[in-house]
C-alpha positions in Angstrom: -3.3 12.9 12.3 -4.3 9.4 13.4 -7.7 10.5 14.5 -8.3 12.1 11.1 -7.1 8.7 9.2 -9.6 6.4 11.6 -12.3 8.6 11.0 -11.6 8.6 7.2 -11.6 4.6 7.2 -14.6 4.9 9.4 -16.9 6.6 6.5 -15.1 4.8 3.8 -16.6 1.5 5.6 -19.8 2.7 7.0 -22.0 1.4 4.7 -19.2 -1.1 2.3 -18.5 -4.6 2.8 -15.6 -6.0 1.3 -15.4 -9.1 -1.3 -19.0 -10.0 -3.3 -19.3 -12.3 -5.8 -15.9 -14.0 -6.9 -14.0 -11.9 -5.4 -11.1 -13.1 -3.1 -10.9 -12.2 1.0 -8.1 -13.6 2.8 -8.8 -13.2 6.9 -6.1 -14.2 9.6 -4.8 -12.8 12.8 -1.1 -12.1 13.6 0.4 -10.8 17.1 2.1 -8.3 17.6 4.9 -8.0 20.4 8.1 -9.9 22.2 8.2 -13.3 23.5 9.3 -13.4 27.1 13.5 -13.9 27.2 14.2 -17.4 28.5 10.8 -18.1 29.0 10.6 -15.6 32.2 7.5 -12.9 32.5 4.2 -12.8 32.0 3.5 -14.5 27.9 0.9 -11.9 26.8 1.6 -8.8 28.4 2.9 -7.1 25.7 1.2 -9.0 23.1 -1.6 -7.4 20.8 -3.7 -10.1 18.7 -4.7 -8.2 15.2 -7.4 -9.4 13.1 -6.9 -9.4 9.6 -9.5 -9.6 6.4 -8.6 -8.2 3.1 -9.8 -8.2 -0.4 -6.8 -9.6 -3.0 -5.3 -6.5 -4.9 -8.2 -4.1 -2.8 -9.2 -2.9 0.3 -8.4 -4.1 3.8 -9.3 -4.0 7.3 -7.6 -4.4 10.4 -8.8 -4.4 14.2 -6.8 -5.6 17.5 -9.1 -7.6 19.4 -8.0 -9.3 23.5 -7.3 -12.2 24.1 -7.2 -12.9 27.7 -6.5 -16.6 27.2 -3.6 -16.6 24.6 -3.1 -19.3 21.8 -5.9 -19.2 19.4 -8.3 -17.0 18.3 -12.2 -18.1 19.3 -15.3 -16.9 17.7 -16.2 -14.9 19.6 -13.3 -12.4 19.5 -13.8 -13.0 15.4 -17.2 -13.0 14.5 -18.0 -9.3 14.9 -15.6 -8.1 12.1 -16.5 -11.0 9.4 -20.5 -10.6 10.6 -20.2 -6.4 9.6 -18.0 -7.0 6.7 -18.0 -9.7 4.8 -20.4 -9.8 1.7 -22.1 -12.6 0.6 -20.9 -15.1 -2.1 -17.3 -14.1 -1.7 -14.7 -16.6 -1.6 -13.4 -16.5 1.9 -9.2 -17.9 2.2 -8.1 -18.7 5.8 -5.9 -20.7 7.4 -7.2 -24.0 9.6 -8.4 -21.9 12.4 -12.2 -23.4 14.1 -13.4 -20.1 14.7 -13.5 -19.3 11.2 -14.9 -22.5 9.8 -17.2 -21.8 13.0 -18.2 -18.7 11.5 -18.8 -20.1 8.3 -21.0 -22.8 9.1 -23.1 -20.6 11.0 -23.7 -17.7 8.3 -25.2 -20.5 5.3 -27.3 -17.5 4.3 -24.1 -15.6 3.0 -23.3 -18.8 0.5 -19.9 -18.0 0.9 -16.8 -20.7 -1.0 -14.8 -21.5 2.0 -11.3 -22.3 1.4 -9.2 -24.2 3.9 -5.4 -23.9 3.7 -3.4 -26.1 6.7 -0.3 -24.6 7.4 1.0 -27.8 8.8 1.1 -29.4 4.7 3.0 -26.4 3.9 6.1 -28.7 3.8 4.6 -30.6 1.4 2.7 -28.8 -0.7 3.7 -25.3 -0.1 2.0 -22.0 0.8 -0.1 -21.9 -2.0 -2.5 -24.5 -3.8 -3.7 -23.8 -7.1 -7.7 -24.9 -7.4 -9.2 -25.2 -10.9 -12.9 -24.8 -11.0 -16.0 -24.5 -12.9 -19.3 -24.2 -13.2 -20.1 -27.6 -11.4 -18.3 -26.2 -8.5 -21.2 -23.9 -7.6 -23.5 -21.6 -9.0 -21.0 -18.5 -8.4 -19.3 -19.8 -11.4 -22.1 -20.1 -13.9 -20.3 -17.2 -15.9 -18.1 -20.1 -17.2 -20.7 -22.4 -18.5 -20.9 -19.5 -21.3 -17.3 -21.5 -23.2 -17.4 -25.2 -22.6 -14.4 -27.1 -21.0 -13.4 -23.2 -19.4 -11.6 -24.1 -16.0 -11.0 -20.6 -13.4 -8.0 -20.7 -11.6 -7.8 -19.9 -7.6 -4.9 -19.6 -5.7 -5.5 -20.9 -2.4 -3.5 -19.4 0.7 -3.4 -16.5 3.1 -0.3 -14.4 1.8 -1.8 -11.3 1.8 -2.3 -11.4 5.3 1.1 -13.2 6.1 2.9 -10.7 4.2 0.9 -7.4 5.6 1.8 -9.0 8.6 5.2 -8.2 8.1 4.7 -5.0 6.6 3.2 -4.0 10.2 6.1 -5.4 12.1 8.4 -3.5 10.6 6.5 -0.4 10.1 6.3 -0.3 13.6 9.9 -1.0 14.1 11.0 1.4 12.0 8.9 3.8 14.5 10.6 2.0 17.6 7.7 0.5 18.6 4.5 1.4 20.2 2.7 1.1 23.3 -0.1 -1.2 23.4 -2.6 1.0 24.5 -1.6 3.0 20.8 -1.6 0.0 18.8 -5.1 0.4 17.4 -4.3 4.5 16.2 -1.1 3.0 14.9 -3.1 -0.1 13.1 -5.4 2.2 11.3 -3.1 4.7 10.0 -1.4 1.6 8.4 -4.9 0.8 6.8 -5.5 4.0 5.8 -2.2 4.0 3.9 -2.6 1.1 2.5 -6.1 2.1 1.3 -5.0 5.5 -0.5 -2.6 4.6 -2.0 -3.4 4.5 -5.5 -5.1 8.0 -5.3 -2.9 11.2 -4.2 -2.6 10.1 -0.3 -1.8 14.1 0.4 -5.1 15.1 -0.8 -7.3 12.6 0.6 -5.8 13.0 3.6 -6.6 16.9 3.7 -10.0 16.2 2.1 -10.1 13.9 5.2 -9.3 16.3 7.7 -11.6 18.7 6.1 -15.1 16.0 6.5 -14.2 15.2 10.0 -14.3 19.3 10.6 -17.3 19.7 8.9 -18.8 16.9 11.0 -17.9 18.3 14.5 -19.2 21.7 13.1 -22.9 19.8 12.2 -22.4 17.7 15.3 -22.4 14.6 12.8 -20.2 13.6 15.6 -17.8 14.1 18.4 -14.5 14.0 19.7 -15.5 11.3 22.3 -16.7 8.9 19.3 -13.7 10.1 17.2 -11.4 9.2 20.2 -12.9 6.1 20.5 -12.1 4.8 16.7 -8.3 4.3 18.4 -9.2 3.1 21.7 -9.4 -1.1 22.4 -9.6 -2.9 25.7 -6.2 -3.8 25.9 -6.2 -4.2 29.6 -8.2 -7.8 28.7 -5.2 -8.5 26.9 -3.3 -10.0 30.1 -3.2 -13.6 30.8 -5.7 -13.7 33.8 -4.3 -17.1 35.0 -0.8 -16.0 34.9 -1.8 -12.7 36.7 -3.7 -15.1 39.7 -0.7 -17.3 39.9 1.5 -14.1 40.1 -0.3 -12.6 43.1 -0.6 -16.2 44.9 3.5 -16.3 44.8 3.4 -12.7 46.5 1.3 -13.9 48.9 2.3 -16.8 49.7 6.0 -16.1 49.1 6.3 -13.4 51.7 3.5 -15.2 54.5 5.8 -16.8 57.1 3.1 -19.1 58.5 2.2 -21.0 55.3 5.2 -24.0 53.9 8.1 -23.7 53.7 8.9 -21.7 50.2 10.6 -24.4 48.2 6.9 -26.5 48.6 5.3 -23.0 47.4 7.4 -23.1 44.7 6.5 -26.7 43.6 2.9 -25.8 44.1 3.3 -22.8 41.6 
């Protein structure tokens, strides 16, 4: 079933970018998975990093990327999804993250409006800042030069993704879970959900079915490439230093000819 739904938002995306000209993205990553209890274990290993980016009241797309390091998200663990997807003049709503104003600033070709919300001011001025624009605020608003005075409101923020970040969790909780190595299957049947749902989800998913049959039949394509829409490289998703300092204690713990284990220990 999950192969038929990645396939399906596969085609759908082949040849479509999302956003264009005034319309809204919101892109953000949220993790998925359980901090270590009392601060014991290994921090990522049973983390998943999911990358975000989403039209307001449209489309979205999700993909779980590694991220052997932790903490934030870098550019180049961002840039392939926002290179093959985002159209050009959209108005593009992250949070303060430098790989995406990274991303930005390189792609000056795509004219895209960048807005900035810093989650740290959230205290002060809440989740969502209201910006009032016209056509002096860039030629992709020329269409209000047309009444004089006419201001278009933006809401500024990234609750979209926050929010479908929560409608993942739970989803997934709800199923009790999943193991990593599945979380990319499970991702894009949420997507493709998500997606149909205004249409008769039923029927899209048989007419679904019935495409990626037809395709095997043509050799369009192939079970290895269909397999592969659901497989990531979640093995780069452990904390390498972690992992190095985990097999130095082994070694080092049970050597009897290195210091004694208490300096081992300080060491570590």
């Amino acid at each position: 079933m999950q192969l038929v739904m990645a396939y399906h938002q596969h085609k759908k995306f082949e040849a479509k970018q999302l956003g264009g000209r005034r319309i809204e993205l919101e892109t953000d990553i949220f993790v998925l998975g359980h901090k270590p209890k009392g601060g014991l274990g290994f921090k990522n290993l049973n983390k998943a990093y999911i990358q975000f980016l989403g039209e307001r009241h449209g489309d979205l797309i999700m993909e779980p990327y590694p991220n052997p390091t932790g903490g934030g998200e870098a550019l180049t663990q961002i840039q392939e999804l926002l290179n093959q997807f985002v159209a050009p003049e959209s108005i593009l709503h992250s949070d303060s993250a430098r790989a995406v104003k990274a991303w930005v600033l390189d792609h000056p070709e795509l004219h895209l409006w960048h807005i900035i919300v810093t989650h740290s001011l959230a205290k002060f001025y809440g989740f969502t800042w209201k910006l009032f624009v016209n056509e002096d605020d860039g030629y992709i608003f020329d269409h209000l030069k047309k009444s004089e005075g006419q201001y278009e409101i933006i809401t500024a923020g990234t609750q979209k993704a926050d929010g479908f970040a929560s409608v993942v969790k739970t989803s997934l909780r709800k199923r009790g879970g999943c193991r990593r190595e599945h979380v990319r299957a499970e991702i894009k049947e949420i997507q493709f959900r998500h997606n149909e749902k205004n249409g008769d989800i039923y029927s899209t998913f048989l007419q679904a079915w019935g495409v990626l049959e037809s395709d095997l039949r043509n050799k369009i394509t192939n079970m290895k490439f269909v397999y592969g829409l659901v497989k990531w490289n979640h093995h780069l998703n452990n904390n390498a230093l972690e992992v190095l300092y985990f097999f130095c204690f082994i070694i080092f713990y049970f050597t009897p000819e290195i210091s004694p284990k208490r300096q081992i220990l300080h060491v570590l």
